[in-house]
C-alpha positions as CSV (number, residue, x, y, z in Angstrom):
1,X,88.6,128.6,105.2
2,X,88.6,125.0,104.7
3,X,91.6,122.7,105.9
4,X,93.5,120.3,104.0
5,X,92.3,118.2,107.3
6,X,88.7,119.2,106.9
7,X,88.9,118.1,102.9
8,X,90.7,114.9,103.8
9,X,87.6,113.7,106.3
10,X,85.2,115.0,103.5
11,X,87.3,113.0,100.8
12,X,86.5,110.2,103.0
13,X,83.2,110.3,103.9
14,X,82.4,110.3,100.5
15,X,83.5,106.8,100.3
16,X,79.7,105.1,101.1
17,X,78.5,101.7,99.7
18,X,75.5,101.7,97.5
19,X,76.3,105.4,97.3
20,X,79.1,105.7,94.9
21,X,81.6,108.7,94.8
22,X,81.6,109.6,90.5
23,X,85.1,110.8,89.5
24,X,85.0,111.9,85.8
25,X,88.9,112.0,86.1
26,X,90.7,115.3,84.9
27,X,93.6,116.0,83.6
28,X,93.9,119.3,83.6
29,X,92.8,122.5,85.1
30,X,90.5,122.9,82.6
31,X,88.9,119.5,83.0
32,X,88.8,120.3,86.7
33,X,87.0,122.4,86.4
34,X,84.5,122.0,83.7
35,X,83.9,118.1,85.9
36,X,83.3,120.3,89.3
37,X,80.6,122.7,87.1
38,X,79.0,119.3,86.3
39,X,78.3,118.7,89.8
40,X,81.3,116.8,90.8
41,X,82.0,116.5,94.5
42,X,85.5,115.5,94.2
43,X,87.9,116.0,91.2
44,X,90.1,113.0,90.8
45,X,93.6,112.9,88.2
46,X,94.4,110.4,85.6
47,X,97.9,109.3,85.3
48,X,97.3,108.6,81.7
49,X,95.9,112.4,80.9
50,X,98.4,114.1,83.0
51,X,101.2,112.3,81.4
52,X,99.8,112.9,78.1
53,X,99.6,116.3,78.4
54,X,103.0,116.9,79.2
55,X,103.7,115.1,76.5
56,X,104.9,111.8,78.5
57,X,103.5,108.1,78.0
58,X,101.9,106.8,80.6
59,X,103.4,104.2,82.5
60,X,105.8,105.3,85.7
61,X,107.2,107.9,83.0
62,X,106.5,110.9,84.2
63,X,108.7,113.2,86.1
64,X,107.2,113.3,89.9
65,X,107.6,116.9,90.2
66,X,106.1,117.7,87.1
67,X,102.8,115.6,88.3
68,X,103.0,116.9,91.1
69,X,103.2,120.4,89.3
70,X,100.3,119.6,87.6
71,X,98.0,118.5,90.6
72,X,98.9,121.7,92.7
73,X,97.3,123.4,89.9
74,X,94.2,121.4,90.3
75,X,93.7,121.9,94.0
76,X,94.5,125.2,94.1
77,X,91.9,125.8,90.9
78,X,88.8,123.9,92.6
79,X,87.2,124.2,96.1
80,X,86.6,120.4,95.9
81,X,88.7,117.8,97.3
82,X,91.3,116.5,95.3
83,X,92.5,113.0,94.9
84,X,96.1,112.1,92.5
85,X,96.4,109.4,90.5
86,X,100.2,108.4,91.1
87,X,100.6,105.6,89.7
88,X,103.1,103.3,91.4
89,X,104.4,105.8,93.6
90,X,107.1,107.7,91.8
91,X,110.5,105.8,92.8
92,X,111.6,102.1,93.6
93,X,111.4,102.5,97.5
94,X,109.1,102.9,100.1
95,X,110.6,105.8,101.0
96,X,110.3,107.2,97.5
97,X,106.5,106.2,98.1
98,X,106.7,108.3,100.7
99,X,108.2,111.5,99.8
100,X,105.6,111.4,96.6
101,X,102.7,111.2,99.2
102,X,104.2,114.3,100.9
103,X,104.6,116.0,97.6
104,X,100.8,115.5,97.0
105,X,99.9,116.9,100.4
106,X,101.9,119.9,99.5
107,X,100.2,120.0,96.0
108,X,96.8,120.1,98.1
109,X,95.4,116.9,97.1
110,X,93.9,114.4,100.0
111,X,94.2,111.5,98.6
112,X,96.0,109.0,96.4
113,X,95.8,105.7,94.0
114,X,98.7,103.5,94.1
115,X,98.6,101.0,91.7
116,X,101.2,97.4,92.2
117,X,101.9,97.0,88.4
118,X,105.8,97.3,87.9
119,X,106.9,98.9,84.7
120,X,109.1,98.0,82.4
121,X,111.0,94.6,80.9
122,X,109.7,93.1,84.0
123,X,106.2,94.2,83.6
124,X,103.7,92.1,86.1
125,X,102.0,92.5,89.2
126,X,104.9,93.7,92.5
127,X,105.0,91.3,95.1
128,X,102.6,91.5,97.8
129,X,104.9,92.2,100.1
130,X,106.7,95.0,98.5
131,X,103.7,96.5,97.9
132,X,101.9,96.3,101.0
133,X,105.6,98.3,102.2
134,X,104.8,100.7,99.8
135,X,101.5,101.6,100.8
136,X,102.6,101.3,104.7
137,X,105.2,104.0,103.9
138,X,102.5,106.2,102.3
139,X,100.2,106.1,105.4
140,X,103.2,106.7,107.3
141,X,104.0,109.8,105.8
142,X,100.2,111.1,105.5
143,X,100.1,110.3,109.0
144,X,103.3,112.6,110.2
145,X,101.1,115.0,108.2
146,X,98.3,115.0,110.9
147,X,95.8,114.2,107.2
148,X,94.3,111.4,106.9
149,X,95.3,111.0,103.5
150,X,92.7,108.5,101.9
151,X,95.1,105.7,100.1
152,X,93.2,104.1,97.0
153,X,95.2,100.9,96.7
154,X,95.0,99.4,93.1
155,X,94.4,95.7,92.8
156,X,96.0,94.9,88.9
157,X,95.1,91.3,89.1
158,X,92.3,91.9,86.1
159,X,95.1,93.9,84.0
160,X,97.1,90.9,83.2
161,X,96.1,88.0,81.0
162,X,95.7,84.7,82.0
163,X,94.1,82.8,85.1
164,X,91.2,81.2,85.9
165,X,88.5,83.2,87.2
166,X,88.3,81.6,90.3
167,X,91.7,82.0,90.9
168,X,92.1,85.5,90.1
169,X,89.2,87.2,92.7
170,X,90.9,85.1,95.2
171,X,94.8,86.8,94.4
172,X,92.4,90.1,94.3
173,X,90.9,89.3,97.7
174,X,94.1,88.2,99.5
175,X,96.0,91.6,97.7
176,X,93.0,93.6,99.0
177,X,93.4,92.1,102.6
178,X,97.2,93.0,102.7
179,X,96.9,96.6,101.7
180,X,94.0,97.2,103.7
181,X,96.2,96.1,106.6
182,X,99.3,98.0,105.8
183,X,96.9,101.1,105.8
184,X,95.2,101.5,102.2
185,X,91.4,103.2,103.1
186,X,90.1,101.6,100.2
187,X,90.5,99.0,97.2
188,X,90.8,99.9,93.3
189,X,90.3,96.9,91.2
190,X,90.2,98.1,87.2
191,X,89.3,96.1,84.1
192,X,86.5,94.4,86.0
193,X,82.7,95.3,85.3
194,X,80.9,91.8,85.0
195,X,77.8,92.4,87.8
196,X,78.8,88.8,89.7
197,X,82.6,89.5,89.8
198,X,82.3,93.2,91.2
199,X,79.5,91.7,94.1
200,X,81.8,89.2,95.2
201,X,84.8,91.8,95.0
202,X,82.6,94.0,97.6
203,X,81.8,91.5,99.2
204,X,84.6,90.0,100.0
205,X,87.0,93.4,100.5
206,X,84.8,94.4,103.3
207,X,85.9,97.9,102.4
208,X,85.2,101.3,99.7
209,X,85.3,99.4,96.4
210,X,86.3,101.7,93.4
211,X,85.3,100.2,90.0
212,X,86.6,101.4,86.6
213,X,83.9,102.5,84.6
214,X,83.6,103.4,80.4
215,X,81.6,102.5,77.7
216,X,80.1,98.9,78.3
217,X,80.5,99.4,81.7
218,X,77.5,99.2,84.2
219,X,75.6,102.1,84.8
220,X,76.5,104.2,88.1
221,X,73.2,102.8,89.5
222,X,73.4,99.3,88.4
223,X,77.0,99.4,90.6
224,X,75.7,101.5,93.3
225,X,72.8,98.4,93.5
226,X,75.9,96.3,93.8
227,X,77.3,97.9,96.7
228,X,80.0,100.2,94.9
229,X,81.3,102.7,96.5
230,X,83.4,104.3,94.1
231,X,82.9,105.1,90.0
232,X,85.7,106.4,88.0
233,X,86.7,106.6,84.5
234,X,90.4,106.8,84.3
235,X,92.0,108.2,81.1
236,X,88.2,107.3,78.9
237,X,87.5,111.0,79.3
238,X,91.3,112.2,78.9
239,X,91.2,109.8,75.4
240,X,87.7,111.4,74.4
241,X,88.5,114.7,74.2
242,X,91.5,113.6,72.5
243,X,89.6,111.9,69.8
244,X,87.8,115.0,69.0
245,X,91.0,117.1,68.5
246,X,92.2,114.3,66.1
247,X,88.8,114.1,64.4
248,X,88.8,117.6,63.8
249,X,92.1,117.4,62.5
250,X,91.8,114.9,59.9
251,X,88.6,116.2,59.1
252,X,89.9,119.7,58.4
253,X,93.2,118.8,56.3
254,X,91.0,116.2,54.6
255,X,87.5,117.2,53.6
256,X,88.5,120.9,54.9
257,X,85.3,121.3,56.3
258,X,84.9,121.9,60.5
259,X,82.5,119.1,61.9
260,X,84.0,118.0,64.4
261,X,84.0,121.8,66.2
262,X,80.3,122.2,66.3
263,X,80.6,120.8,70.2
264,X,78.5,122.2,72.6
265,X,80.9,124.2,74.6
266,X,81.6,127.8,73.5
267,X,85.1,130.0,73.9
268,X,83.0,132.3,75.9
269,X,81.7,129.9,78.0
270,X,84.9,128.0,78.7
271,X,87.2,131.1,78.9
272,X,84.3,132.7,81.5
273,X,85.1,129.4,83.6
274,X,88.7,129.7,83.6
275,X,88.0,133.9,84.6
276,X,86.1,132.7,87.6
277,X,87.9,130.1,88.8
278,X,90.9,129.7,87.2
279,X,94.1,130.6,88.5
């Protein structure tokens, strides 16, 4: 049987410049598994698609034990590794960082992102130093753990208008630097695709570079060429299948005709997956 341990060194190892880990991130255990049937080796959780189907917004919104409800599911569905997208952390401490992180080794999953936008009226990017405490506290707690959890530290500096570009991949860098040194194994910067900006990002991180990837994105080898070592799509899939439930909708209380359900994915097919796997 394989350990939490053993998944957490594989989780890692996956991690390779110039041969990027693809996460088609799920949101459910059906997603789960029909990415891991497409060849996945590593499911990875959207914050946005989780929340959504519990019918929360996304956003630090989300009851922690009802993610972490959700991601148990997942691990214990698929034999690959799992990695949870918790947004900031699930609380305003460190410690509350903490507990979350031991809540996901519970739930099975090996690894984390941890993003350092605050929420709310006060929306903008946490200060460094709070957030490098954060992410301290995870690897802490990973750490009591004996798993070497692998901490995905978000960089948010691209999320938020304003800035000239210059500026801006030198805030990244010098975030990048702090949470690499409080303990983060690697650095998420989203809302950045341009071929120049992501080099000197993996360039100057000296570290696994995860890069959020959609539709006018790069292709996974054009970023792999770059020295990527980490593709993932966030909520784009989550928001796709989405659009095809609302399509169908409006198409069948409009027109009254059925489309949008000619998809390629049958009830046996997808009730035979959850039979094998499922639990």
């Amino acid at each position: 049987m394989t350990t939490l341990h053993d998944k957490a060194v594989l989780f890692g190892s996956l991690h390779t410049g110039g041969e990027p880990l693809v996460l088609a991130n799920a949101w459910d255990v059906a997603s789960a598994l029909l990415v891991e049937e497409a060849g996945a080796k590593a499911v990875a959780t959207t914050s946005a698609g989780v929340a959504w189907s519990l019918g929360a917004p996304d956003g630090d919104r989300l009851d922690r034990d009802r993610a972490l409800g959700l991601v148990a599911g997942v691990a214990a569905a698929v034999d690959v590794p799992v990695t949870a997208d918790i947004e900031s952390g699930f609380g305003e401490k460190p410690e509350d960082v903490a507990d979350t992180v031991r809540g996901v080794l519970e739930a099975g999953a090996v690894g984390v992102n941890i993003e350092d936008t605050v929420r709310g009226a006060s929306r903008g990017l946490r200060p460094v130093e709070e957030q490098a405490a954060r992410l301290a506290a995870a690897r802490a707690a990973a750490d009591a753990a004996g798993i070497p959890l692998y901490i995905n530290a978000r960089v948010d500096v691209y999320g938020h208008p304003g800035g000239d570009p210059e500026t801006r991949l030198r805030a990244a860098l010098d975030r990048a630097a702090a949470y690499l040194a409080a303990g983060a194994s690697g650095i998420f910067v989203p809302f950045v695709t341009d071929p120049g900006t992501v080099e000197a990002l993996v360039q100057g991180v000296g570290a696994p570079l995860n890069i959020l990837a959609g539709p006018g994105a790069p292709a996974v080898g054009e970023l792999a060429a770059l020295g990527v070592a980490r593709v993932s799509t966030g909520s784009s899939v989550a928001v796709a299948a989405y659009a095809v439930a609302r399509q169908a909708a409006r198409e069948l209380y409009g027109a009254g005709t059925y489309g949008a359900l000619s998809g390629e994915l049958t009830f046996g097919e997808l009730n035979a997956l959850m039979s094998d796997r499922g639990q």
